[in-house]
Structure formats: C-alpha cells, structure tokens
N, C-alpha and C positions, 0 to 999 in steps of 0.2 A: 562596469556595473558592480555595484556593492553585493556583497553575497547574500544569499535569501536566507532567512531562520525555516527550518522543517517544523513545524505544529503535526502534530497530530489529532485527531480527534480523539474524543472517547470510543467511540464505536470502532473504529482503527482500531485502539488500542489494544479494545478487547478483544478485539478478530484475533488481533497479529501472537498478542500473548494467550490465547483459545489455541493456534496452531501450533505453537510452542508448547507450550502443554501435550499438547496431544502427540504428539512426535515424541517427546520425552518418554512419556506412559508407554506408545505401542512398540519403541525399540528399546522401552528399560536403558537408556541412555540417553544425555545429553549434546554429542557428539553433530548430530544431524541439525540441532536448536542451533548450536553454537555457528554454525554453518550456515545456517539460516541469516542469525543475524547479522553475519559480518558479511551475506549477498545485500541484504534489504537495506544496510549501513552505506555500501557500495552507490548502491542504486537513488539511494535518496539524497546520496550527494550528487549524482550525475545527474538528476530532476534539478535540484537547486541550482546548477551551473549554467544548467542549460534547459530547461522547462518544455519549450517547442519541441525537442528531437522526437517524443513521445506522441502516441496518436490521441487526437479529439476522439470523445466517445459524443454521443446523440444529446447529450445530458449538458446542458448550462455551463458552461467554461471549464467542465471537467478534463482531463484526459488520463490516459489511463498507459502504466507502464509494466510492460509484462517481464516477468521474473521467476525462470522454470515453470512449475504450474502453478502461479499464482499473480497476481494482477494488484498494482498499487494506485489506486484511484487517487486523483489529487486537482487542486486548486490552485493556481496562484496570482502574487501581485507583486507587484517592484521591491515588495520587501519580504514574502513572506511565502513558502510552498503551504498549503492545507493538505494534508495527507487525509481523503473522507472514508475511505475503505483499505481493506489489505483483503485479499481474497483469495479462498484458494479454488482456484479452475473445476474441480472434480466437485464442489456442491451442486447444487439446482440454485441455476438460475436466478429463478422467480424470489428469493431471499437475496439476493445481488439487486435486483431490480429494486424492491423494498425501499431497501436501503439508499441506493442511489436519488431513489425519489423523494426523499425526505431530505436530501443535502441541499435541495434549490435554495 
C-alpha cells in the first residue's frame, strides 16, 4: 500500500500550535514543544502506516490516537490521513465534543 499524505486541519492546527505555545510561555522554554513535536511527528506517521491500530471513537469514521495527555483525532482514505483535532486530555470536554461535531 502506497503511503497516506497527513493533512491537517485548520482547527488541528491551531489546537496543536495553541499548546505549543503555551508550554513555551508556562516553562519559559522550548524544550517540552520540541518534544512534543517530534511525539506528535512519531505518532502521525505510525497513523499513516497503519490507520486501524488506533481506536474508533462514536464520531463518523473518526478514530482517535492517544499521545501522553493528549488525543490525535483523525480521518482517513487510501490516500490521505485528516488530522480534525489534537487535544489536550485536561480541557473540558464539552469544547472536544464541539469540535468533533462539526468534522461530520
């Protein structure tokens, strides 16, 4: 099987670089970000390779892959992963849910 391209959303986007950010900010270092993205880099190529290993969530052919406390909501098809969320575990929900409800 040909390898899948990772998309991300714009809402992704802005989660994933929001928690970026804010990591930076609260330990006055980039250290933890950089560590971030080279899990998140890890992890969305192990979705691309293999898509299934990950669990279905309730949500329209989402599933969802968890990554310390954070959760990488995603889409795919024969050619392509949708990355619709990044999230981090410790917010409320109910803005998880939003969100997910809008990607149908």
């Amino acid at each position: 099987m040909a390898k899948r391209n990772v998309i991300w959303t714009r809402t992704a986007d802005i989660q994933f670089v929001g928690i970026l950010e804010y990591w930076v900010n609260k330990n006055k270092s980039n250290t933890y970000s950089k560590k971030l993205i080279k899990l998140v880099s890890e992890r969305t190529k192990q979705i691309a390779e293999q898509p299934l290993i990950f669990k279905a969530t309730d949500f329209k052919d989402t599933r969802v892959a968890s990554l310390e406390n954070f959760s990488i909501f995603y889409k795919f098809n024969d050619k392509e992963i949708i990355i619709t969320a990044f999230w981090d575990n410790r917010q409320n929900p109910k803005k998880l849910l939003k969100i997910l409800e809008n990607k149908k």
